[in-house]
C-alpha positions as CSV (number, residue, x, y, z in Angstrom):
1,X,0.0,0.0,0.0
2,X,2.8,2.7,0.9
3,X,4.9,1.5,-2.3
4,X,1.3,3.0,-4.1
5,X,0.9,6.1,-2.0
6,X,4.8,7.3,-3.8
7,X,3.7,5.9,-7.2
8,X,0.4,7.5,-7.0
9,X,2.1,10.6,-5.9
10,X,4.7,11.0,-8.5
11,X,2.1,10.5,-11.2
12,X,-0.1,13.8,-9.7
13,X,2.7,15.8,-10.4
14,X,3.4,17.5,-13.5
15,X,5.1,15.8,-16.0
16,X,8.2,18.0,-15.9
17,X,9.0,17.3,-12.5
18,X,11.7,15.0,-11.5
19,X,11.9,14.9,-7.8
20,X,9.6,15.3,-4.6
21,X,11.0,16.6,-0.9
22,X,8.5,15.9,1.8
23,X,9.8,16.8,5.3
24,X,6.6,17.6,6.8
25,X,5.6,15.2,9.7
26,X,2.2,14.0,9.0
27,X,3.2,13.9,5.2
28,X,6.2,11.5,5.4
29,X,4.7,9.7,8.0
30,X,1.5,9.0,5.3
31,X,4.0,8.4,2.8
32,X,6.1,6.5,4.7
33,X,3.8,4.3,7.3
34,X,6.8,6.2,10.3
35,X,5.8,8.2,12.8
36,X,8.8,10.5,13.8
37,X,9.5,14.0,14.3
38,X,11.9,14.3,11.9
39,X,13.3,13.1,8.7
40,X,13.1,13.6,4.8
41,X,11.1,11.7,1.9
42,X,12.8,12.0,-1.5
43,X,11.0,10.7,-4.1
44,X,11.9,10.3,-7.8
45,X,10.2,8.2,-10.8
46,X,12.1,5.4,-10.2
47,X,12.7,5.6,-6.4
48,X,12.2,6.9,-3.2
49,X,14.1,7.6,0.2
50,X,14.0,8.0,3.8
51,X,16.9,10.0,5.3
52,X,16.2,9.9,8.8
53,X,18.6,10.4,12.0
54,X,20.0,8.1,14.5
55,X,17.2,8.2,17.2
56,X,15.0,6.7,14.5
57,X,17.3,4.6,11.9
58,X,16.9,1.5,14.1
59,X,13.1,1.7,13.9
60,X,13.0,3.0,10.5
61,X,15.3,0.2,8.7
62,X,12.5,-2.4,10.3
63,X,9.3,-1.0,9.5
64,X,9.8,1.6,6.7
65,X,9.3,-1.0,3.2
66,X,8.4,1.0,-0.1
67,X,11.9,3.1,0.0
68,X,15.3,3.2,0.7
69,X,16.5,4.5,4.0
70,X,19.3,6.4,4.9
71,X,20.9,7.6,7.9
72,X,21.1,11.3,8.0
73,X,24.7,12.3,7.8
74,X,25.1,15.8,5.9
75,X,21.4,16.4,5.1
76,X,22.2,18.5,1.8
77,X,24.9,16.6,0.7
78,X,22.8,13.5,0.9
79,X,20.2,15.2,-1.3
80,X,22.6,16.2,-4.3
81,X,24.3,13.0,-4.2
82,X,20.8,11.5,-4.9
83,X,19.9,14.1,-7.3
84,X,22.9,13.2,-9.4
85,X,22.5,9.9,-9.4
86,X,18.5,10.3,-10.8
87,X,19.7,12.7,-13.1
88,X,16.8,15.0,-11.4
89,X,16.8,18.5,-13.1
90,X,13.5,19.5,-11.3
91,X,12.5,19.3,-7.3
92,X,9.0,20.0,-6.0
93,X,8.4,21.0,-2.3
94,X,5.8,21.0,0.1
95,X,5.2,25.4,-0.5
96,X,2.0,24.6,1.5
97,X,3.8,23.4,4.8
98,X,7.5,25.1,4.5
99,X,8.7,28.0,5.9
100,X,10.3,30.7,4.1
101,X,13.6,30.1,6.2
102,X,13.5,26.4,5.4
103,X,12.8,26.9,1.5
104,X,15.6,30.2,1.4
105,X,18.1,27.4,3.3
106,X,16.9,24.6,0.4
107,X,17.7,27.2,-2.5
108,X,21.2,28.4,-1.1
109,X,21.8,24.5,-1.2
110,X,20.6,23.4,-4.1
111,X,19.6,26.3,-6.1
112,X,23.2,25.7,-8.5
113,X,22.0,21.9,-8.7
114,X,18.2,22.2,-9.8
115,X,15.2,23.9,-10.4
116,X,13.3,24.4,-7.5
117,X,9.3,24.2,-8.1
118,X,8.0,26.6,-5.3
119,X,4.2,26.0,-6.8
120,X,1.2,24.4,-4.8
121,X,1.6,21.4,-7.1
122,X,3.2,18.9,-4.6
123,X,1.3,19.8,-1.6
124,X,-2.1,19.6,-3.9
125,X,-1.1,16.1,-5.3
126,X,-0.2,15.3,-1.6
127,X,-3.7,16.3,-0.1
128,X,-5.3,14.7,-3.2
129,X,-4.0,11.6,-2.4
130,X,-4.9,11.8,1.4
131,X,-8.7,13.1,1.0
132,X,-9.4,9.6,-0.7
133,X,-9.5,7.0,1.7
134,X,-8.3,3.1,1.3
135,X,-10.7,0.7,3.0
136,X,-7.4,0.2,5.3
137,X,-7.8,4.3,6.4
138,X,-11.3,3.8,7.1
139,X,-11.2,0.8,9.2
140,X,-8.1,2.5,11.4
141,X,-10.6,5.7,11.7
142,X,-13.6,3.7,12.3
143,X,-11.9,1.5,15.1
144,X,-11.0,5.7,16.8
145,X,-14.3,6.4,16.5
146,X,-15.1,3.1,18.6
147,X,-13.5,4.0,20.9
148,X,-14.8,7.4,21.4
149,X,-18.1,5.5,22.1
150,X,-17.2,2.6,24.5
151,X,-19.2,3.2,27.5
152,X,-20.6,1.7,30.8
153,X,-23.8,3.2,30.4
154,X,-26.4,1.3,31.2
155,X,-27.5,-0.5,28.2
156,X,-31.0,-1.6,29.4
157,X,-32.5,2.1,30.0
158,X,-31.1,2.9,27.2
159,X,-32.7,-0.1,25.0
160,X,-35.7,1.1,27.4
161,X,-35.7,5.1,26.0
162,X,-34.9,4.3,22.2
163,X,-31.6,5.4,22.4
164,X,-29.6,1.9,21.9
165,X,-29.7,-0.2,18.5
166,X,-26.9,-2.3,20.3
167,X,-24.6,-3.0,22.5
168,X,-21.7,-0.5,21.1
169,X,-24.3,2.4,20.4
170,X,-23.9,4.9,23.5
171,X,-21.3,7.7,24.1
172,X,-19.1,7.1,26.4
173,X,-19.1,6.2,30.4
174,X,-19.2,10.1,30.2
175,X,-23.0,9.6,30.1
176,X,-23.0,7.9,33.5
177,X,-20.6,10.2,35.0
178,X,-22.3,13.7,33.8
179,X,-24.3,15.2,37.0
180,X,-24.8,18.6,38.2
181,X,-21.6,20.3,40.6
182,X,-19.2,18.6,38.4
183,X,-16.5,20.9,36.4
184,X,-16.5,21.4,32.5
185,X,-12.4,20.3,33.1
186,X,-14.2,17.2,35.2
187,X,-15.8,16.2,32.2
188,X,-12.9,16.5,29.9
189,X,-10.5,14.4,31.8
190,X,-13.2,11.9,32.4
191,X,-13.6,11.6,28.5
192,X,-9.5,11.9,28.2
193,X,-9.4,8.8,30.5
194,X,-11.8,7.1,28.8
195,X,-10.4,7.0,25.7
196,X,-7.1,6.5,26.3
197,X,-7.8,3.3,28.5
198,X,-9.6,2.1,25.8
199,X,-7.1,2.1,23.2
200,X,-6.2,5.6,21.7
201,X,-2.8,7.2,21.3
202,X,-4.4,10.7,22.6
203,X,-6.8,13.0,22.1
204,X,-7.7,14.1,17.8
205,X,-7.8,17.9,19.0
206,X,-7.6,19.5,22.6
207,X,-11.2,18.3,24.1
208,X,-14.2,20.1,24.5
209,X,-16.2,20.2,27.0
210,X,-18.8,22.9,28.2
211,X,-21.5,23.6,30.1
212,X,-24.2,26.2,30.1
213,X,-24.4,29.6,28.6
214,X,-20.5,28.5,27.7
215,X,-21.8,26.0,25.4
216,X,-22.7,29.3,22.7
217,X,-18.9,29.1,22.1
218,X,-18.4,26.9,18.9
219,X,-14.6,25.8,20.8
220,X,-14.9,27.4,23.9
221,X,-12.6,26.1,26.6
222,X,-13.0,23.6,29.2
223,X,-12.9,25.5,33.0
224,X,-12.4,24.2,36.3
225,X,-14.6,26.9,37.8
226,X,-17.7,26.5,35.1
227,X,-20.0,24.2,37.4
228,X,-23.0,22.0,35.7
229,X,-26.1,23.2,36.9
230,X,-29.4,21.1,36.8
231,X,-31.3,22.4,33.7
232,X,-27.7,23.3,31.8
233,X,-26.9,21.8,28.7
234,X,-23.7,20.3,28.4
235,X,-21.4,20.2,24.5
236,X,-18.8,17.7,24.4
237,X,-16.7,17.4,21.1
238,X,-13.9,15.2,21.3
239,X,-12.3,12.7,19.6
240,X,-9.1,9.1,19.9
241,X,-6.8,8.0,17.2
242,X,-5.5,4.8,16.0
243,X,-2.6,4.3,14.1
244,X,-2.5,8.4,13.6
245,X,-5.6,8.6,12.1
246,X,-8.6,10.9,13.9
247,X,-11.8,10.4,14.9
248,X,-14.2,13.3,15.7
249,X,-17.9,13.6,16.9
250,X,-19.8,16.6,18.8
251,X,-22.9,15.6,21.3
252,X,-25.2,17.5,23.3
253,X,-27.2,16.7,25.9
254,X,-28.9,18.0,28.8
255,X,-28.6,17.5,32.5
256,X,-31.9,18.0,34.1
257,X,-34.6,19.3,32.0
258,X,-34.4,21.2,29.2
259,X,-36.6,24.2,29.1
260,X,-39.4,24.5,25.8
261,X,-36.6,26.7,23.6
262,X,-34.0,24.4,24.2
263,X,-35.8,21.5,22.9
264,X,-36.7,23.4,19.8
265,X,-33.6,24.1,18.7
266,X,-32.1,21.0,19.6
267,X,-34.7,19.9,17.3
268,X,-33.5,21.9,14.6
269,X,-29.9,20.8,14.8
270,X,-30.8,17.4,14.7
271,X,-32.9,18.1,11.1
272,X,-30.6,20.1,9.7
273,X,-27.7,17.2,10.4
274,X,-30.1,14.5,9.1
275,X,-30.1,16.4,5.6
276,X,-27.0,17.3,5.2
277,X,-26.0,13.4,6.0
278,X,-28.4,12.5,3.6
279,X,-27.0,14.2,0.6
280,X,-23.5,13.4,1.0
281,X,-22.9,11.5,-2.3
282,X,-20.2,11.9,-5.0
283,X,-20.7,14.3,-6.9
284,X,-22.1,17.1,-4.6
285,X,-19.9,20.0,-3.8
286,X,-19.3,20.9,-0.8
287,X,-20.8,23.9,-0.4
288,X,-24.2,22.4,-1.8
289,X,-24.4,20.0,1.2
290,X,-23.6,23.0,3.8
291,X,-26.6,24.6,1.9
292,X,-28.9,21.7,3.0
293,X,-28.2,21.8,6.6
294,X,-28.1,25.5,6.3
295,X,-31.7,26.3,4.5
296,X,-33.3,24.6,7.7
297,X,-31.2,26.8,10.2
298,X,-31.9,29.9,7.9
299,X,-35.7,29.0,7.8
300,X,-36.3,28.5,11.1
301,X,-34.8,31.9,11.6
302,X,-31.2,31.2,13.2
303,X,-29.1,31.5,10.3
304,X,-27.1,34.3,12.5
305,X,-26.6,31.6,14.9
306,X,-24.6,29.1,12.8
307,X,-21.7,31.2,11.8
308,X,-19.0,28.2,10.8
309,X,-19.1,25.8,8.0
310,X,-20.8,22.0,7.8
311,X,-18.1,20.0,7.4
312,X,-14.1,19.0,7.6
313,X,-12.3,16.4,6.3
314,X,-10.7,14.2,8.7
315,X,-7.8,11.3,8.6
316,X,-4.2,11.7,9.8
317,X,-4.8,15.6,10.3
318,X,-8.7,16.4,12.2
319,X,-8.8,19.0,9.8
320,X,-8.3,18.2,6.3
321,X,-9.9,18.4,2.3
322,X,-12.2,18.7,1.4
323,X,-14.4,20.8,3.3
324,X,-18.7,21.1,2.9
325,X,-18.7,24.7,3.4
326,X,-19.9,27.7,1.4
327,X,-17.2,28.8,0.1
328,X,-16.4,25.1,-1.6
329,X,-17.1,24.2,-4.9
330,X,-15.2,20.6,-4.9
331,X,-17.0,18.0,-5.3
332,X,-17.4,15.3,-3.2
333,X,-15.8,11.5,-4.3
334,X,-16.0,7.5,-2.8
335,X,-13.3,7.8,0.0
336,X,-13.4,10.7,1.0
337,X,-14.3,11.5,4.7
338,X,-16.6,14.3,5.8
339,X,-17.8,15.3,9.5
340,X,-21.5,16.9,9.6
341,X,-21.8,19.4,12.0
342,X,-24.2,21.7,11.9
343,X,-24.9,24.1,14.7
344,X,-26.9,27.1,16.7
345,X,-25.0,29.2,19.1
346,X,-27.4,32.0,21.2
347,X,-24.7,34.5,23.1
348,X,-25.5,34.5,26.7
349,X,-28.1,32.0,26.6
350,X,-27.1,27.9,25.1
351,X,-26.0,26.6,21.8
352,X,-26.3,22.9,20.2
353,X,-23.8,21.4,17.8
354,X,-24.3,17.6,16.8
355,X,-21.4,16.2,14.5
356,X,-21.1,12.7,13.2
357,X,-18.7,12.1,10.4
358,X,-19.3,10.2,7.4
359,X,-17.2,8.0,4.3
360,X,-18.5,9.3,1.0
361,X,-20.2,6.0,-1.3
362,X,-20.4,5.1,-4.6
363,X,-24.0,5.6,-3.8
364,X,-24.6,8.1,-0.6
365,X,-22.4,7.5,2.5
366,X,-21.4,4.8,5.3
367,X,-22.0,7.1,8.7
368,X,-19.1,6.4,10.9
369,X,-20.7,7.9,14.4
370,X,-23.0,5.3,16.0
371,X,-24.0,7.2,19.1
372,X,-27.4,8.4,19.7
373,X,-28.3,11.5,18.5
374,X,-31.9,12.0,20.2
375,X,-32.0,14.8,23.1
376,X,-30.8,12.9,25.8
377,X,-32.0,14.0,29.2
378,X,-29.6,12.9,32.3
């Protein structure tokens, strides 16, 4: 599979390119199967390396298998010496990702020895490769997003209140821990825990968790000194990862009851989510399935309210291409993997986001979030 990811790669650039340098983490390490913090791809037509330092060589020479690797010596003298010998003329880099001091260092070094390509066309072929996902990808993000939904809840009430279609459909122990005179920061190192002792190399994003008024803040931050109150509802979006690849989801719910507005525009959330899940096929752009969810917002007269797009991509970065927002005319293809996330946010008063995240079909979408998505009262 990773000897595929450099062919595929090298064939996405234009013709007149020689050589690719990829020195950005989450790139080599997609390229490359490696996680480390440092090291250098170098891809050509007819080969590829990995010059990487001695904290990682041992590690690298055992798992890295679709190129050559090196131990990092004299970095640039490395890279001419392996420009010469593919007669490489032309070298693309990652313009996207590198610093001006790293690509004025690469030029003074081998500006005399090729043509360096500062374009977007390496990061683009890059990113194109990554937004379309291989079954493998999917099955390492669906097995994060598992995880994210482990729970002890009790399974019976829930089978009892509609909410459970199984025994792996719930949230996590979070909804069994959630009471009033806990701390937002309670709730997000509960969830932390949670995850991690169920199988996930850390969090995909800095967790949130809030309660209250606080929950109007689309990524408002998790306080010690915000206390649940009875009535309150409470946002959690969070997210584990397996293997380096990302799971996200955003729930809701509400710790005592909900007053008569609230439930309303929970409601509203939750239709405006349903269609924009249920046109996410190839072929729409992204910006026409932020338009679904949006119209029902708009309609019901909170279109001020939902001030951030539908939709990210997510796989080894929790933000990637493509995006569902309005600004996005890229279509949507098989593979690729969406989060729906639509949202009201009322200053002062409550705000409801509900986000699962979806693989695009040949014909509609596979949703990846299995947690309830009914107002759940605690």
């Amino acid at each position: 599979m990773m000897q595929k990811r450099m062919e595929t790669l090298m064939q996405k650039l234009p013709a007149g390119t020689d050589a690719a340098l990829i020195q950005s983490d989450v790139n080599r390490r997609y390229l490359t199967g490696m996680q480390s913090s440092a090291g250098t791809v170098l891809c050509f037509r007819d080969g590829a390396y990995l010059i990487i330092d001695f904290r990682y060589i041992e590690k690298a020479r055992e798992c890295v298998k679709n190129c050559t690797v090196l131990e990092q010596h004299d970095l640039y003298e490395q890279i001419r010496e392996l420009l010469r010998k593919h007669n490489a003329r032309t070298l693309s880099v990652e313009s996207m990702t590198m610093t001006l001091s790293q690509f004025s260092k690469l030029k003074q070094q081998l500006g005399n020895q090729v043509q360096l390509d500062q374009s977007d066309a390496l990061s683009r072929a890059i990113f194109a490769c990554r937004t379309v996902k291989t079954e493998a990808e999917i099955d390492k993000i669906r097995k994060a997003q598992r995880i994210a939904e482990r729970t002890k809840f009790d399974i019976e009430m829930m089978r009892e209140t509609g909410f459970c279609s199984g025994i792996e459909i719930a949230f996590a122990d979070i909804c069994n821990f959630l009471r009033a005179g806990i701390s937002e920061r309670d709730v997000m190192l509960r969830l932390n825990q949670t995850m991690m002792e169920h199988g996930s190399e850390g969090e995909s994003f800095p967790t949130i968790a809030l309660a209250g008024s606080a929950t109007s803040m689309p990524h408002g931050v998790p306080s010690a000194q915000r206390i649940i109150r009875d009535g309150d509802f409470v946002l959690m979006d969070y997210g584990a990862m397996v293997d380096g690849y990302h799971s996200d989801m955003t729930r809701t719910v509400c710790v005592g009851q909900p007053s008569e507005k609230m439930q309303q525009v929970y409601n509203i959330v939750l239709k405006a989510q349903a269609a924009g899940i249920d046109g996410a096929k190839p072929g729409i752009t992204g910006r026409e399935m932020d338009k679904l969810a949006r119209d029902i917002i708009d309609e019901a007269g909170y279109g001020d309210a939902f001030g951030h797009s539908l939709g990210h991509g997510v796989g080894l970065e929790i933000h990637e291409f493509p995006n569902a927002s309005p600004a996005t005319q890229t279509k949507l293809e098989a593979g690729n993997v969406v989060t729906v996330e639509p949202g009201i946010y009322l200053s002062g008063e409550f705000g409801v986001r509900i986000e699962d995240f979806v693989v695009i079909r040949e014909n509609g979408c596979e949703n990846l979030t299995k947690a309830p998505k009914q107002l759940l009262v605690l």
